[in-house]
MIDRENLO-628947 format. One record per residue (C-alpha): residue in one letter; y, x, z. Coordinates in steps of 0.02 Angstrom, whole numbers, padded with zeros to 5 digits, always signed. Layout:
N
AYXZ...
//
This chain:
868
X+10414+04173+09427X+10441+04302+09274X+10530+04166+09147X+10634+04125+09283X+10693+04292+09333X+10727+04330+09162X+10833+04175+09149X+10940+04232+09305X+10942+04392+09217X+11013+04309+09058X+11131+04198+09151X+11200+04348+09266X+11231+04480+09095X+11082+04562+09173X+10962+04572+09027X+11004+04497+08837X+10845+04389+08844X+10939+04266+08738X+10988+04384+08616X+10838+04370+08500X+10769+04172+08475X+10707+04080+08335X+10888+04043+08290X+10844+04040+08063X+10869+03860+07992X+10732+03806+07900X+10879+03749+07779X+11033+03817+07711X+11038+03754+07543X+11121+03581+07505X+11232+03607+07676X+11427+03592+07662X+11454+03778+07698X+11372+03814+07572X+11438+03677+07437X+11613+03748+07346X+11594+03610+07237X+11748+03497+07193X+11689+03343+07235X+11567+03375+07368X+11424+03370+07293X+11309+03494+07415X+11142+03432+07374X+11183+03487+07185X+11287+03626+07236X+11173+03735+07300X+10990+03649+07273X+10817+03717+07328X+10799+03782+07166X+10929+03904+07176X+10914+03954+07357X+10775+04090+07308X+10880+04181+07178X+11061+04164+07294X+11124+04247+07453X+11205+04151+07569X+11389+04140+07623X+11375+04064+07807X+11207+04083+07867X+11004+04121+07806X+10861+03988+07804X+10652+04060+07833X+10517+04003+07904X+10473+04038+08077X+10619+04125+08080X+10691+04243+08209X+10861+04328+08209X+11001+04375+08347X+11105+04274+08403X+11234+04339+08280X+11114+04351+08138X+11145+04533+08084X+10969+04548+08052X+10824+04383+07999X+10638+04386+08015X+10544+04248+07936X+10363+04233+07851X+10338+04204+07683X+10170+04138+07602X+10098+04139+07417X+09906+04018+07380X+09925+04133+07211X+09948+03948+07136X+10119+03913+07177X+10262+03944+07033X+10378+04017+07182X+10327+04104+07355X+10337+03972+07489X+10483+04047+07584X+10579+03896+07644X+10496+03723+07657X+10538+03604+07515X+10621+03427+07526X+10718+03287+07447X+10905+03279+07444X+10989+03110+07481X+10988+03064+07314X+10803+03118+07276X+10723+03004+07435X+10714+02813+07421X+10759+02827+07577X+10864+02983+07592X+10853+03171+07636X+10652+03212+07675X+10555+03387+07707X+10380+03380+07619X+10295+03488+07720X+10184+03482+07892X+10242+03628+08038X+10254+03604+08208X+10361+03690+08364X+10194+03703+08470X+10287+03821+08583X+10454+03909+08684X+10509+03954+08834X+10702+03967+08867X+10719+04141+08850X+10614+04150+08702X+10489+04257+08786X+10364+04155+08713X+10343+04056+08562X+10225+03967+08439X+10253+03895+08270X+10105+03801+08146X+10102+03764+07965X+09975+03692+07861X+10006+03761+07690X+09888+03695+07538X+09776+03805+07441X+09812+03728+07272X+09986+03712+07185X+10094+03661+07277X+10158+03471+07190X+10354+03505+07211X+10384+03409+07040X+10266+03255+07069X+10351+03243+07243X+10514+03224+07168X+10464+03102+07016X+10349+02986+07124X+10505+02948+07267X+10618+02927+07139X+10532+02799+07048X+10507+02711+07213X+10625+02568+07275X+10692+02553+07441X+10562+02422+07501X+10436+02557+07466X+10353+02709+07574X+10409+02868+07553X+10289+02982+07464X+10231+03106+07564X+10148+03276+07531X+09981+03216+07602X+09988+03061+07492X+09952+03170+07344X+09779+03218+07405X+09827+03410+07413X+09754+03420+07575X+09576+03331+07551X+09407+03440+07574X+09529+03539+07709X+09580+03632+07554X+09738+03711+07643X+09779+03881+07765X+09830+03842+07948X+09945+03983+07995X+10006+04004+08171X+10153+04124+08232X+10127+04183+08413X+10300+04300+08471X+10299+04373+08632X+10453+04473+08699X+10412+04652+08763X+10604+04681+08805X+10748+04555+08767X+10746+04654+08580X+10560+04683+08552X+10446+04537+08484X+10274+04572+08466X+10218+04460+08334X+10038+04390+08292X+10011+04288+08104X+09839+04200+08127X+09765+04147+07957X+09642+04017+07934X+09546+03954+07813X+09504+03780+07820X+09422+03740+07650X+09263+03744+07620X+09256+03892+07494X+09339+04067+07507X+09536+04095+07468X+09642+04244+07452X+09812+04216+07545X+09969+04351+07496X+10071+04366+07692X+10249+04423+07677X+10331+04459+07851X+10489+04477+07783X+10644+04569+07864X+10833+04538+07793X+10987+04593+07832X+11114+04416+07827X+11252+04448+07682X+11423+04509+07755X+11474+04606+07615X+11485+04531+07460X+11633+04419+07494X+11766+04530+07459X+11805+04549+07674X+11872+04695+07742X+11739+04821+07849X+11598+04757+07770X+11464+04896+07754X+11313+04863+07661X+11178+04908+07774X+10978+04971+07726X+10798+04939+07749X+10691+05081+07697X+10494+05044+07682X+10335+05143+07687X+10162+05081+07696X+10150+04959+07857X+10319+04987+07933X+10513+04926+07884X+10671+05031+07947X+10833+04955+07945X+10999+05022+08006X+11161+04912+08024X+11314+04971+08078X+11359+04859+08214X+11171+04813+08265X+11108+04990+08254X+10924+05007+08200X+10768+04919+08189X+10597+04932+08142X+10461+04806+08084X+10305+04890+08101X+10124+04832+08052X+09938+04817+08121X+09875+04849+07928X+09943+04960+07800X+10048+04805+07728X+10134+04862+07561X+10309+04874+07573X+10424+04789+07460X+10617+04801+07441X+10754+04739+07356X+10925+04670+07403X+10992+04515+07468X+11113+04506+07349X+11126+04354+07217X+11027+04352+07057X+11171+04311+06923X+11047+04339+06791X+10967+04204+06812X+11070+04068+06869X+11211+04086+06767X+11176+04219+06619X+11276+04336+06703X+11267+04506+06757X+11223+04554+06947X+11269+04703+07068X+11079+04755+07061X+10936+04784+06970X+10825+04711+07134X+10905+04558+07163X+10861+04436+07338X+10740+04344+07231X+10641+04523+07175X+10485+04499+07296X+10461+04334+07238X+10460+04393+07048X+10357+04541+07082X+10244+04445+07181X+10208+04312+07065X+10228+04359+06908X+10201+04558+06906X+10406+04587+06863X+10478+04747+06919X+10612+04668+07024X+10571+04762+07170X+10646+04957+07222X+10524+05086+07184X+10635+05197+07297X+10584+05080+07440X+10749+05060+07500X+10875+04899+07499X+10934+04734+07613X+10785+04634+07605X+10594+04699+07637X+10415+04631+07671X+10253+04705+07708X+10126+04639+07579X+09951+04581+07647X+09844+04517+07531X+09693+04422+07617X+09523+04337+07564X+09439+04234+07697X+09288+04114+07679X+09285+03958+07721X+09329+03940+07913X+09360+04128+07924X+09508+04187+08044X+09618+04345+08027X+09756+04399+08114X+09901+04511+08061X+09986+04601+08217X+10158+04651+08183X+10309+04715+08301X+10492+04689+08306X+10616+04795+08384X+10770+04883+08388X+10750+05071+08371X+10891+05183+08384X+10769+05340+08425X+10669+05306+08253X+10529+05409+08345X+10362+05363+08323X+10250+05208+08277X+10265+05051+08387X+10124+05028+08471X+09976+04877+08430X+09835+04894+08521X+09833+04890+08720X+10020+04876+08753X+10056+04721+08602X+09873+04642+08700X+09960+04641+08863X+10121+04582+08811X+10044+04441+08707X+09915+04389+08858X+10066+04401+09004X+10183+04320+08920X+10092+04155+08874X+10005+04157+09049X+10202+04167+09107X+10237+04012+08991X+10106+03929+09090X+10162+03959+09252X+10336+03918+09198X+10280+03730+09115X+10192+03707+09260X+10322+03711+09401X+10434+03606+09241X+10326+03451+09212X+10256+03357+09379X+10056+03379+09410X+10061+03194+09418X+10087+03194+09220X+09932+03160+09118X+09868+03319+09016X+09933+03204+08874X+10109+03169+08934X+10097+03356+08976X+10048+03432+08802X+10213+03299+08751X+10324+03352+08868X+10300+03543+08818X+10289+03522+08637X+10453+03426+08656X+10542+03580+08753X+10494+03681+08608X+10566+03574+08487X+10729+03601+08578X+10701+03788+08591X+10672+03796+08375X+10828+03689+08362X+10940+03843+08421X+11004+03902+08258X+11141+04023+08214X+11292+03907+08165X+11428+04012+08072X+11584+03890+07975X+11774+03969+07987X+11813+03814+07892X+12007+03891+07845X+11896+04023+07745X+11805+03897+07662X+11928+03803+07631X+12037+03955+07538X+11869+04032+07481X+11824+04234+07487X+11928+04368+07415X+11784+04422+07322X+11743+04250+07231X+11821+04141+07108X+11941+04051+07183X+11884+03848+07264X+11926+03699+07149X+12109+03635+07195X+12034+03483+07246X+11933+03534+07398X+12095+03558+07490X+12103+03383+07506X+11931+03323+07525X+11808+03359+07645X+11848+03415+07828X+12019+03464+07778X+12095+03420+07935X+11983+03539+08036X+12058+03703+07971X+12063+03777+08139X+11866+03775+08161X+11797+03938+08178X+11608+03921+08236X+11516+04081+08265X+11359+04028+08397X+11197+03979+08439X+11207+03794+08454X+11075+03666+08466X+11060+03566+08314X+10957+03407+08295X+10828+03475+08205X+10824+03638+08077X+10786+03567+07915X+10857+03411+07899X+11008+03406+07996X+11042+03612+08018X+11214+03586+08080X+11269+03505+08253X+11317+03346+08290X+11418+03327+08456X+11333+03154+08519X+11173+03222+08475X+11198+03374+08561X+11247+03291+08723X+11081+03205+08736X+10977+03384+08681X+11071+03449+08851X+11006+03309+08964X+10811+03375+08918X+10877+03553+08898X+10954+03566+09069X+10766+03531+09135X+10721+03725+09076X+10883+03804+09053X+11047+03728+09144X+11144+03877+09118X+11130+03832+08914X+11138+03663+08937X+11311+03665+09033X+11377+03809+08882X+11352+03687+08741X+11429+03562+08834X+11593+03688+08865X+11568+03755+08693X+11628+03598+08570X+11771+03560+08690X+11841+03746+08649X+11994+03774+08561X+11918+03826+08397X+11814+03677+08399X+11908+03536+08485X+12049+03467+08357X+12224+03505+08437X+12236+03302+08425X+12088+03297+08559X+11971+03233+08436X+11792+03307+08464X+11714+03367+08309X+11575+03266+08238X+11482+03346+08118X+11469+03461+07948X+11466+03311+07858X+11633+03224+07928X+11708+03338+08086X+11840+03204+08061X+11709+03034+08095X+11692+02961+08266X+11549+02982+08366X+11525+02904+08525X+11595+02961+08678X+11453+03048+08758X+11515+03209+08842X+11570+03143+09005X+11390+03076+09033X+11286+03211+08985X+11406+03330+09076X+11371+03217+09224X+11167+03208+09196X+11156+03407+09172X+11258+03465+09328X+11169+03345+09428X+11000+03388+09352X+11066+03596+09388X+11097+03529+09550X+11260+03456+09580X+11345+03619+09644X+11435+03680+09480X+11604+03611+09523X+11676+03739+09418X+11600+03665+09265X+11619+03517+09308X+11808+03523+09323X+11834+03654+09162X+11731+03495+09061X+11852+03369+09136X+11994+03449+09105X+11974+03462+08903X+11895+03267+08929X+12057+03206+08967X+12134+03255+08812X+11963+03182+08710X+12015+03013+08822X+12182+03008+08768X+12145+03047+08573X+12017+02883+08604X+12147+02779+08700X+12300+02821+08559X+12177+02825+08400X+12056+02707+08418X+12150+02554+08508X+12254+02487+08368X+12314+02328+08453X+12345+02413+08628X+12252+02298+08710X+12099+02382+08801X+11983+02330+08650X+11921+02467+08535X+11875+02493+08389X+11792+02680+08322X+11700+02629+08146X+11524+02699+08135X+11479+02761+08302X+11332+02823+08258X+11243+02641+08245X+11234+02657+08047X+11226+02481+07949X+11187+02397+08113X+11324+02290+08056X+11377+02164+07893X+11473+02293+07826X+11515+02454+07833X+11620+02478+08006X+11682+02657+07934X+11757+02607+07778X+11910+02477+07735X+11867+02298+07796X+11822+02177+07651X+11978+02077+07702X+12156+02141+07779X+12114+02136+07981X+12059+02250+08130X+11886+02257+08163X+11873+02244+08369X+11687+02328+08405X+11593+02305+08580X+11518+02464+08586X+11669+02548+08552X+11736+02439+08691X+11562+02459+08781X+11580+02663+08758X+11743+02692+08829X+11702+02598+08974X+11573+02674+09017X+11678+02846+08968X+11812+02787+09095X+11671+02770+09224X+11587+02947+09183X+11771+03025+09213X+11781+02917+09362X+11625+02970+09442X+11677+03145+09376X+11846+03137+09486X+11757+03070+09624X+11651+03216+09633X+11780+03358+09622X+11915+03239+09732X+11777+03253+09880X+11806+03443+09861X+11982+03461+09791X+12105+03299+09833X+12204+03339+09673X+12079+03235+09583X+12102+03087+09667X+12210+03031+09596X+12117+03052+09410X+11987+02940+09509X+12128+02811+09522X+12162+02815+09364X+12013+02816+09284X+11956+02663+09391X+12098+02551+09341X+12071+02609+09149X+11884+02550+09164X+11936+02389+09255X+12072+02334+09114X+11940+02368+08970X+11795+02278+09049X+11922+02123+09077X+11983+02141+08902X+11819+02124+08841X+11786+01963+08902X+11976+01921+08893X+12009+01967+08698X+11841+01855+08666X+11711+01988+08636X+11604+01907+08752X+11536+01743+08701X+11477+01640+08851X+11364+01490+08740X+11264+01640+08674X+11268+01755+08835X+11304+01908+08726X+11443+02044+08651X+11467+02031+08497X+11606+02135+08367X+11762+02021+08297X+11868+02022+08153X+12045+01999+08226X+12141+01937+08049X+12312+01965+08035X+12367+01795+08084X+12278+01800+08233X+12129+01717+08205X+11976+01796+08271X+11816+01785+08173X+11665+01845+08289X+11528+01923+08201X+11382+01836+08288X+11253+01990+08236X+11128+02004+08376X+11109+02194+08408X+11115+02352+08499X+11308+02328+08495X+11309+02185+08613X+11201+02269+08724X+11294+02433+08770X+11402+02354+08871X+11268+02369+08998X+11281+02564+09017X+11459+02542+09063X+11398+02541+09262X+11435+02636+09438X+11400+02627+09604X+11536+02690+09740X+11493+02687+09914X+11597+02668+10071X+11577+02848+10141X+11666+02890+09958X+11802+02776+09975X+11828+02828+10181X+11848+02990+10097X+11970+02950+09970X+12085+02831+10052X+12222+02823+09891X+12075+02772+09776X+11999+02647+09920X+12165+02558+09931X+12197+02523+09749X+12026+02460+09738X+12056+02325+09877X+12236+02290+09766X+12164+02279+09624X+12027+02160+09711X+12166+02050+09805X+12303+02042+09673X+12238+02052+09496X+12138+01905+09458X+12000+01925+09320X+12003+02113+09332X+11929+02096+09493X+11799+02041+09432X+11710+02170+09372X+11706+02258+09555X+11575+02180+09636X+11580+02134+09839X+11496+02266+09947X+11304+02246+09968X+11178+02372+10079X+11094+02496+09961X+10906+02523+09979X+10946+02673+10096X+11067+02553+10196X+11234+02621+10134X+11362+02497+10093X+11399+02518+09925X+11523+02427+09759X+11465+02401+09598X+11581+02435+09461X+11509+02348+09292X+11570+02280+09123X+11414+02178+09157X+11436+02064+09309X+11297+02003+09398X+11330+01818+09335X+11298+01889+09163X+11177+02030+09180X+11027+01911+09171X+11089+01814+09046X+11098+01973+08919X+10944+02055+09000X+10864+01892+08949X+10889+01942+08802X+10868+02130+08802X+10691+02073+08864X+10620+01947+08753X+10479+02010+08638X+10548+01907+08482X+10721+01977+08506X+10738+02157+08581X+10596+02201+08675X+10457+02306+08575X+10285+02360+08626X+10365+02530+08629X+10548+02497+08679X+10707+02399+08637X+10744+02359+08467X+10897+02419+08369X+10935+02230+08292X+10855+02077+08360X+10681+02018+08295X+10782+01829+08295X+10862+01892+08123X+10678+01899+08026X+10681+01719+08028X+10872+01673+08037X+10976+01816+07950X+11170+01815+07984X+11287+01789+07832X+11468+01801+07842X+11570+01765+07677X+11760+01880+07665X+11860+01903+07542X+11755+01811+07412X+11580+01906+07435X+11419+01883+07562X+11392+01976+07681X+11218+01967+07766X+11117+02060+07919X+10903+02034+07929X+10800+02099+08026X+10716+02265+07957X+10592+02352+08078X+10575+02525+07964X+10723+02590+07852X+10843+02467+07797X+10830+02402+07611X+11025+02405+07601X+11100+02566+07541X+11260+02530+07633X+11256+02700+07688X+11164+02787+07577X+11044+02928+07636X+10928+02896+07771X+11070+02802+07888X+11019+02647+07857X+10936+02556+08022X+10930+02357+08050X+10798+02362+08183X+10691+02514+08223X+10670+02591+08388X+10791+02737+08438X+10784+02843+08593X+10957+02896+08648X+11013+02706+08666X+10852+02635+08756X+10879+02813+08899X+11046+02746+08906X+10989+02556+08954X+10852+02643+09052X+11000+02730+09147X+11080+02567+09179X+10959+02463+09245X+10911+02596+09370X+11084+02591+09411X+11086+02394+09426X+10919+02408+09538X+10992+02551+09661X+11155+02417+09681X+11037+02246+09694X+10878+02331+09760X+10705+02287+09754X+10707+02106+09789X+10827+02059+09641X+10707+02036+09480X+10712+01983+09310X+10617+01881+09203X+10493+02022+09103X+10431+01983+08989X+10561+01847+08950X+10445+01712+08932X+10314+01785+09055X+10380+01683+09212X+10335+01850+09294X+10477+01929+09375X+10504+02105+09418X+10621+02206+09506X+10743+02306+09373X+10660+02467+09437X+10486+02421+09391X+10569+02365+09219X+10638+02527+09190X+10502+02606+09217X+10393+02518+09118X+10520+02530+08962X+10493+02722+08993X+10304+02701+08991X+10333+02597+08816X+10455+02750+08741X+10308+02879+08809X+10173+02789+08728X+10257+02829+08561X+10170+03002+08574X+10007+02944+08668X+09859+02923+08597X+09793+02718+08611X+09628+02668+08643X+09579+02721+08492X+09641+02894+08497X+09788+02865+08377X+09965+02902+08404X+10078+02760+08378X+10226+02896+08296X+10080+02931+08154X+10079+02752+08109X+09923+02745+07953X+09921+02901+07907X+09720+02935+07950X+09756+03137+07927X+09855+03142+08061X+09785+03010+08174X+09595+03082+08186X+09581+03237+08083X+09534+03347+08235X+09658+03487+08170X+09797+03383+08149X+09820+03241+08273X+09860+03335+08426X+10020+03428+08329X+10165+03323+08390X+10310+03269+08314X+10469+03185+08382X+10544+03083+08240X+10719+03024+08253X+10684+02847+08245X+10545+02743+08256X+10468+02568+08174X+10532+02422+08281X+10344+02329+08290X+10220+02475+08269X+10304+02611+08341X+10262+02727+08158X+10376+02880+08149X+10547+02875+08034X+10683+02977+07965X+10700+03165+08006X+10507+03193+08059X+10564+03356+08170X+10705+03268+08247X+10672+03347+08417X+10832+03351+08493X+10893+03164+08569X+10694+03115+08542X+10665+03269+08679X+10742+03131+08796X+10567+03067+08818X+10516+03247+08914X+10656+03168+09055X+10583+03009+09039X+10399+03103+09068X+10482+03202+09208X+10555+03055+09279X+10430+02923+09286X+10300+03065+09344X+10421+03152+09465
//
């Protein structure tokens, strides 16, 4: 199979097929690396309006962008209606403060397309004919309240009578550094339209930061063809199909114009865009500088198709043109039949063509949420010899601590416009889905933010731009654990260089986030937002400690990842056993300290968090939610033939059993497996309390949606929880959408919507429970039902419920679409998929980031699973 060879050729240092991937945010502006502002201020810092006329510092933002993976060189498209004020080279959004419900893109693209290697990719956008409405976007959602929609770019009725271009980007790898490009332009209004096409090349901004052995490189045009040389990437040519007028000018800042100042050029980065629009003569009439495009300028009538055929490639002989005809046919034509071949040997045949058409549009999600990542966060800190010097004040504000960071790499971020940096827990889920197509990737993220210049020398693991310092939750172990088993289960290597850095990321948890020493943990946000009465990440509204079950819930189950982790390298190297030993004593005393220290409450059958006051008095915070239920992924099975094999970690287990009272109670008694292997179950959930809380977990008016479990309880619509500190309310209701509380501000406000990485994660779990109890121990399901099934069949159908997100119902509409009728019947729109990062806890409708691909890719396992 071709994309597999080329991915053992990319693994081995064979062939570079990795080098060159869509790896261009679709946002730079309003990031922290970008932001030298005193106080933080990023959105304001560097807004969209300025991110035209500005060259970057850390890295570029296009659209449909390509670069390599040290982006040297950027290719993007850029698009004018001859309406717009600006070209539409980035898509527009809403900053945190601009949404009423946070950060938002405004625009409609799609990743239709990728294979690993980036041999083959697709990319869609539906771009309107007419002005473009940036300013009504932004005055409309800010004179909306929280308890309204958002407005969205189709709410402004840009798109009626079809009155917009559909423009598709097809790239097709000839070599690992030759992209043969196609730009398919439709028209689907109903009278003709002239469209100006910009495939635009750029060299990224090295030099004007005051950095030693920084050469400015060039781009020289001439009609249908760009020519760059770089010193350290050599050359490379854009050539085009059509005579496409070249334009040039230089990625340098326009001073001019945003401050009053004088600039280093005549042709500054935003000279296309001036010449383009408004006629200016801001571009080179020498043809030469950093920053080019080929001009096409097309008319089509209504429903007319064109295509522009372009090629990419580095070009050291500079001989000749690049050819467009036979050899760019073949290429395009192998390579997507290659895609299909590859896809199909991926997703099972058993798969529906809908759960199919998911499953790959959800790969390629992943694949567009590569992206060059570049922060040396000492330099930022200090600021560039060539600039003005930072305000004094940065130096003790954000990510201060995390000097050491240097990040130079393709990482996988959880989507590329709204969240174009990584976040560690995120990432660990994108790897579970990832490892499906491309283990070898999957396990290098994984090794990647436990590195030394990433890692905090404390252990901490960073979390993201935002905070490095907050505290996600402890993930790592687990995915490292899903992906070599999905690659499978022969890495040991990896396996063992993840563990090692793991223990010092276990230790940072056990000395940092245990303030009492007593097994019971506490962690602040953990990624569960305003899940809560207050604010878990900020100071308590009286003096006290707040004791959290899924910070107790995580590092249980993070004691029982390095545990199973142990086991597996102990069976091949005895050193480890006696990690295993450990690690299965540390997961026993938590899971007894959670029911010990009260977290458990045995009237309600549930976990809930407690304020532990300073006088000892605990005060639990009865809030039914995800919190109390992820206890439940804290779970293990170890058989007999393990424990013959390990005799050290056998005989503490029977000690621990025979002398230590409660803690022995969360080791279950041996019991025959389905397959007939004698087996122990170690759980933070018993079996005297697992269908208690599943009872729960289960019930359609607490957890249990049509299209998974909830984040909060449905019980809190009619009976909110209240609990009055320090003189002031504090109250939790049930919210199924975005939360009407701006405890967070932004868009990380959830109190009850549906949200993929924790419901895999209960998935997980009950499989686990089912492959201890087997098939003839059921639960109630529907709680209410009095039909019982076996946990299994539950999990499955909870899987089926996350899939049908995506599906189209009876009536042809997609759940994730919720009432928008453009997207759920217009033919041309509602089979483009989207994988929002969280969805509405009774209808299923899409929320937050809309292109949130990575931990909402976890439904491609669940496809691959259910259908295996």
């Amino acid at each position: 199979m071709a994309e597999r060879l080329r991915l053992a050729q990319a693994d081995s240092g064979e062939q570079p097929w990795r080098a060159w991937g869509p790896y261009v945010a679709e946002r730079a502006w309003g990031t922290v690396r970008e932001d030298y502002s005193e106080h933080g201020t990023a959105w304001d810092y560097f807004p969209h309006d300025h991110a035209r006329s500005r060259a970057y510092r850390w890295n570029d933002d296009g659209m449909a962008g390509i670069c390599d993976d040290r982006q040297t060189f950027c290719f993007a498209l850029a698009l004018w209606n001859g309406q717009d004020p600006i070209l539409k080279e980035r898509m527009f959004g809403l900053g945190g403060d601009g949404g009423n419900h946070g950060e938002d893109a405004k625009e409609y693209w799609w990743y239709q397309d990728s294979t690993p290697t980036h041999s083959w990719m697709r990319w869609r956008y539906h771009y309107p004919q007419e002005a473009f409405p940036y300013d009504q976007l932004v005055r409309v959602n800010g004179q909306r309240s929280r308890e309204e929609a958002e407005y969205e770019l189709a709410d402004t009725g840009i798109f009626d009578e079809d009155r917009y271009w559909a423009v598709t980007v097809d790239y097709a790898k000839a070599s690992p550094k030759d992209m043969c490009i196609a730009i398919h332009i439709a028209n689907r209004g109903p009278a003709a339209a002239t469209l100006h096409v910009l495939p635009t090349l750029w060299f990224r901004n090295t030099w004007s930061w005051g950095l030693p052995n920084r050469a400015v490189p060039s781009i020289v045009g001439r009609p249908g063809r760009l020519a760059g040389r770089h010193r350290t990437l050599g050359s490379i040519v854009l050539e085009g199909d059509e005579r496409g007028a070249p334009l040039l000018c230089d990625n340098e800042t326009n001073s001019q114009r945003l401050w009053g100042q004088p600039g280093t050029t005549m042709f500054p980065k935003d000279g296309i865009n001036d010449f383009v629009v408004s006629g200016a003569p801001t571009v080179n009439p020498a043809l030469t500088g950093t920053k080019g495009a080929l001009h096409y300028k097309i008319t089509l009538g209504p429903g007319e198709t064109r295509t522009i055929r372009l090629r990419l490639a580095a070009d050291d002989d500079q001989v000749g043109a690049l050819d467009l005809a036979d050899e760019w046919n073949e290429v395009m034509r192998g390579r997507l039949a290659e895609a299909d071949e590859f896809f199909d040997a991926v997703i099972p045949a058993a798969a529906s063509p809908e759960e199919k058409a998911v499953a790959r549009q959800g790969i390629a999600g992943l694949m567009w949420g590569k992206q060059f990542y570049h922060f040396d966060v000492k330099q930022w800190l200090a600021g560039d010899p060539g600039s003005a010097p930072p305000p004094p004040g940065r130096r003790y504000g954000r990510n201060n601590a995390w000097w050491h960071m240097n990040s130079f790499d393709v990482i996988s971020m959880p989507d590329p416009w709204e969240y174009p940096w990584y976040a560690a827990w995120d990432l660990a889920f994108h790897c579970v889905s990832i490892a499906r197509v491309d283990p070898a990737f999957a396990k290098a993220q994984l090794v990647l933010l436990l590195r030394e210049w990433y890692m905090h020398p404390n252990g901490q693991i960073p979390a993201y731009e935002w905070a490095f310092g907050d505290v996600n939750p402890p993930v790592h172990a687990w995915a490292a654990l899903r992906v070599f088993e999905i690659d499978g289960g022969r890495d040991f290597d990896f396996l063992a260089r993840v563990m090692h850095k793991l223990l010092m990321n276990f230790t940072w948890w056990v000395n940092r986030k245990d303030v009492g020493g007593n097994n019971v943990f506490e962690g602040g946000f953990l990624g569960l937002d305003n899940v809560g009465p207050f604010d878990r990440s900020a100071a308590l509204p009286v003096a006290g400690v707040l004791e959290q079950s899924d910070g107790t819930g995580w590092m249980a189950m993070y004691a029982l990842n390095l545990l199973d982790m142990a086991i597996r390298l102990a069976l091949h190297d005895r050193t480890y056993e006696d990690m295993a030993t450990k690690f299965f004593e540390h997961f026993a005393y938590i899971a007894e300290a959670a029911y010990r220290q009260g977290l458990w409450d045995e009237e309600d059958c549930f976990f809930y968090d407690q304020l532990r006051l300073p006088d000892g008095h605990k005060l639990p915070l009865k809030v039914r939610s995800i919190v109390g239920l992820l206890p439940l992924a804290a779970t293990t099975r170890i058989t007999k033939a393990t424990l013959d094999r390990l005799p050290e970690l056998s005989a503490r287990l029977r000690w621990l059993r025979a002398s230590q009272g409660e803690v022995a109670d969360v080791i279950s008694a041996r019991r025959l497996s389905p397959e007939g292997r004698q087996q122990r179950l170690l759980a933070m959930v018993g079996q005297d309390q697992l269908l208690r809380v599943l009872g729960r977990m289960l019930d359609p008016e607490e957890f249990l949606s049509a299209y998974g479990i909830r984040t909060l309880s449905r019980s809190h619509l009619e009976k909110p929880f209240t609990v009055s500190l320090g003189g002031s309310d504090f109250t939790v209701g049930y919210e199924p959408a975005e939360s009407t509380s701006g405890l967070f501000g932004g868009n990380s406000n959830w109190r009850g919507p549906i949200w993929m990485p924790v419901n895999y994660l209960l998935i997980e779990a009950l499989r686990e429970y089912a492959g201890f109890f087997g098939h003839d121990f059921k639960a109630e399901y529907p709680t209410g039902s009095q039909q019982k099934e076996p946990l299994a069949d539950i999990a499955d159908d909870i899987s089926r419920r996350l899939i049908a997100l995506f599906l189209p119902d009876e009536n042809g509409h997609r759940p994730i679409y919720g009432a928008s009728n453009l997207l759920q019947t217009h033919p041309d729109w509602k089979d483009l998929i989207v994988f929002p990062e969280y969805f509405h806890g009774d209808n299923g409708a899409g929320l937050g980031a809309w292109h949130q691909t990575g931990w909402t890719a976890l439904v491609v396992d669940l496809i691959l699973t259910l259908r295996r």
